[in-house]
N, C-alpha and C positions, 0 to 999 in steps of 0.2 A: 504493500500500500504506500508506504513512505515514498519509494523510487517513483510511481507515477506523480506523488502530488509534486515531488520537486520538478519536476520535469515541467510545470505550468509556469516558474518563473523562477530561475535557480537562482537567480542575480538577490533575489528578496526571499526565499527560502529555503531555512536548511533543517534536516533532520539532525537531532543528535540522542544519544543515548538518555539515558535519566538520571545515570551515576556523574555522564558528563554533565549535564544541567544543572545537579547540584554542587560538582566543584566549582564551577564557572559561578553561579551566585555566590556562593564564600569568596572568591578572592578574584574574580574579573576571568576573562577568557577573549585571547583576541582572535580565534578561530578553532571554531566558528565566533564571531563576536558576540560576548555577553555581560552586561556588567556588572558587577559584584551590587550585592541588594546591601543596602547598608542602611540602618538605624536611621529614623525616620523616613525611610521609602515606604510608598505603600503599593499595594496590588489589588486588583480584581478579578476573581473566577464567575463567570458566568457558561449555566448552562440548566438540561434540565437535571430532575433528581434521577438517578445511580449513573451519570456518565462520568463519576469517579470525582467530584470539586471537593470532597471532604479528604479523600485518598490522594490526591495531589495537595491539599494540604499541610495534611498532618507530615508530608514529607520535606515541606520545604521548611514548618515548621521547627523540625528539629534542627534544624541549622541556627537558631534564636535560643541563648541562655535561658530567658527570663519570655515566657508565654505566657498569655490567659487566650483559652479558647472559649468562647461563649457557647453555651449549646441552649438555646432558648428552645426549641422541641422536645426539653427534657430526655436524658439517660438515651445520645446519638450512640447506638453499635459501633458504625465507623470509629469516631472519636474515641469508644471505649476500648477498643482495642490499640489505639495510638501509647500506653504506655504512659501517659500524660495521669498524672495525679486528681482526679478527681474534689472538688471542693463544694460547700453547700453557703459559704458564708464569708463574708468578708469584713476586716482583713485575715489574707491566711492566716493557718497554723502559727503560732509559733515557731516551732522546726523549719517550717518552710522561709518565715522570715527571715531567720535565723543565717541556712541556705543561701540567702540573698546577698544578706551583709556580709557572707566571707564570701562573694565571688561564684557561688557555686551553680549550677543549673536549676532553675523551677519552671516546669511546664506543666500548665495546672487548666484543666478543664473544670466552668463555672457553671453551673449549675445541676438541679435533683430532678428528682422525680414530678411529673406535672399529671397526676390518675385525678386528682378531686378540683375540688373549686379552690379550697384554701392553697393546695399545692400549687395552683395556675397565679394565687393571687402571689405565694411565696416569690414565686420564677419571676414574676414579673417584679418587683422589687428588688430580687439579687442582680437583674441584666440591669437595673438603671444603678444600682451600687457600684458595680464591674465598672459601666463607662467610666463613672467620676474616679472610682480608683486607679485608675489606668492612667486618668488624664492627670491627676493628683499625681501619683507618685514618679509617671517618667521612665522611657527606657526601657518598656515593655512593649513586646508587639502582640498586638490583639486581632484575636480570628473573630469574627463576624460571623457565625454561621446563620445561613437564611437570612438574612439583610431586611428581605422583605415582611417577614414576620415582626421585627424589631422596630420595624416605621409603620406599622398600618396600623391605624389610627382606631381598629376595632381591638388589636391586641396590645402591643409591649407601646405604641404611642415613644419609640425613642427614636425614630427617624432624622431628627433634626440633631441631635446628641450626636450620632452618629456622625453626619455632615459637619461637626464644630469639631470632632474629634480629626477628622479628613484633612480641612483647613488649617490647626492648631499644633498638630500634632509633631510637626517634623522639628522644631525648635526644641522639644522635649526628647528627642532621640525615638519618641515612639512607631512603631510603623504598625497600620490598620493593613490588615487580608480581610476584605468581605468579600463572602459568599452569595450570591441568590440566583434565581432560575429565567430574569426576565426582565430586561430593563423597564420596560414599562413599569414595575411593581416596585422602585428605587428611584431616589432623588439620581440626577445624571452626574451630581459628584463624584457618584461612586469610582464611577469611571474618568472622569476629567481630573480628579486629585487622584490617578492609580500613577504615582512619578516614575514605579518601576516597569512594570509590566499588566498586563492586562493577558488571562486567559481564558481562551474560546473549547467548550464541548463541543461535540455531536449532540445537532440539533438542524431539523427542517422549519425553524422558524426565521425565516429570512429576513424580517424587519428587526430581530433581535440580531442578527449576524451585521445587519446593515447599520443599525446605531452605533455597535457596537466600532465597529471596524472605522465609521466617520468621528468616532468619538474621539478616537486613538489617532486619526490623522492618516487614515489610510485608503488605498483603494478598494473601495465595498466588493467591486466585483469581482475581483480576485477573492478576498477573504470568503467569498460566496460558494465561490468556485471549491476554494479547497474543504472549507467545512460540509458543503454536501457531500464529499468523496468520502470524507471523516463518518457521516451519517451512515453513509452506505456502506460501509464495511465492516461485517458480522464480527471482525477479529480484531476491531482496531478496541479492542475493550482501553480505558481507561486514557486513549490517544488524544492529546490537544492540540489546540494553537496558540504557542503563547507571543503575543504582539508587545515587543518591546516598546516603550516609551518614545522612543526618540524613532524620528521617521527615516534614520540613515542606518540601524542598526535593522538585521535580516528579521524576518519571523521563523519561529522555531515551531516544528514538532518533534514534540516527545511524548513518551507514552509512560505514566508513574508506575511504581512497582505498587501492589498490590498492600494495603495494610493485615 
C-alpha cells in the first residue's frame, strides 16, 4: 500500500517506519525530514473511532516524562493498557508528586468510572480540574481524548478551556494532543494551534479530509487522494497521514505499532 500512495507525489510524500517516527520526534530527522516535537508543540489526530488515534497516541506519548491523559469516556481499554498510571483525583499521589520533583517519569491517565449519574457528574469535575492543573503547574503534555465530548455544551461544557489551553500553553512548556472524530464537532483551533503536526485516519469523509488538509496549508486534493487509498485498504490497520506543520516539510505515512 505505502509504494503506491508514494508514487502520487514523492517530492511531498514519504513513508517511514514507526520506530523511525519516533526517533525523529525525540531528536529531529533530516531524512526523511522531521522535527523533533518539543515542549510546548502541540498536535492533532483526527479521524473516526478504532482507526487506531488513541494507539498512535499512547505511542508518541511515551516519549513525554510528565503526561496527563484525559479519558473523559471513563475506564478507555486503549488507554488502559498504555501502562500509564491510572488516577481518580487531583492533585496526584503523593508518590507521584514526589516522582516529579526528583526528575523522574509520570504518565498518568485522569479519570474513573462514569456507570451512574453521580459518576458522570464526578468525571465531569475531574476533566475541568485536569485542565487548570495542567495549565497551573506547566510542563506537562496533555492528551485530549475525544475533544469533542469535552466542548459540547450538553456534556463536559470545557471546549473553550481547551482552546485557552491551545493558545496559552507553549510559554509554559506545555504541549496539548487532542483527539476527536470530526472537525465539525471542535473549535478549528484544534487544528490551527496543532505547531507540530496534524494526523489524518482512514476515513470517507471528505469534507473532514478537506478542512483538515486546508487547515494545515495544504493541497486538499492530494490529501484526498491519499487518504481514500488509506480507507480502502483492509490491511493498512492503524496506517496515517501525518501533515507536518510547516508547508516545506514532506507528509509522512506511518502505521503505529499496536498497544
Amino acid at each position: 500500500m505505502t509504494g503506491s500512495l508514494l508514487q502520487t507525489a514523492p517530492e511531498r510524500v514519504e513513508g517511514v517506519t514507526w520506530d523511525q517516527f519516533l526517533v525523529a520526534l525525540r531528536r529531529g530527522s533530516a531524512t526523511p525530514k522531521i522535527r523533533a516535537w518539543q515542549p510546548g508543540d502541540h498536535a492533532a489526530l483526527v479521524g473516526p473511532t478504532g482507526e487506531g488515534k488513541t494507539t498512535f497516541a499512547v505511542g508518541i506519548l511515551r516519549l513525554r516524562k510528565w503526561v496527563l491523559a484525559l479519558d473523559p469516556k471513563g475506564e478507555d481499554t486503549t488507554l488502559g493498557k498504555s501502562g500509564f498510571v491510572r488516577i481518580t483525583g487531583l492533585p496526584p499521589p503523593g508518590r507521584i508528586q514526589q516522582d516529579v520533583a526528583e526528575d523522574k517519569p509520570a504518565r498518568l491517565i485522569v479519570g474513573g468510572s462514569a456507570r451512574t449519574a453521580d459518576e458522570d457528574a464526578a468525571l465531569e469535575h475531574l476533566m475541568s480540574e485536569a485542565l487548570d492543573y495542567a495549565r497551573r503547574s506547566g510542563g506537562w503534555t496533555l492528551y485530549v481524548d475525544e475533544f469533542q465530548l469535552l466542548g459540547d455544551q450538553r456534556m463536559f461544557r470545557l471546549g473553550s478551556r481547551v482552546e485557552r489551553m491551545l493558545i496559552t500553553a507553549r510559554k509554559e512548556g506545555t504541549s496539548v494532543v487532542t483527539s476527536f472524530q470530526a472537525m465539525a464537532w471542535v473549535p478549528k483551533a484544534a487544528v490551527r494551534q496543532a505547531t507540530a503536526f496534524v494526523v489524518l485516519f482512514a476515513t470517507r469523509d471528505r469534507d473532514m479530509i478537506k478542512a483538515t488538509a486546508q487547515g494545515m496549508g495544504r493541497d486538499w486534493r492530494q490529501v484526498v487522494y491519499i487518504v481514500d487509498r488509506m480507507a480502502r485498504d483492509d490491511r493498512a490497520e492503524f496506517t496515517s497521514l501525518v501533515i507536518p506543520r510547516s508547508v516545506r516539510d514532506p507528509m509522512l505515512i506511518v502505521r503505529a505499532a499496536k498497544v
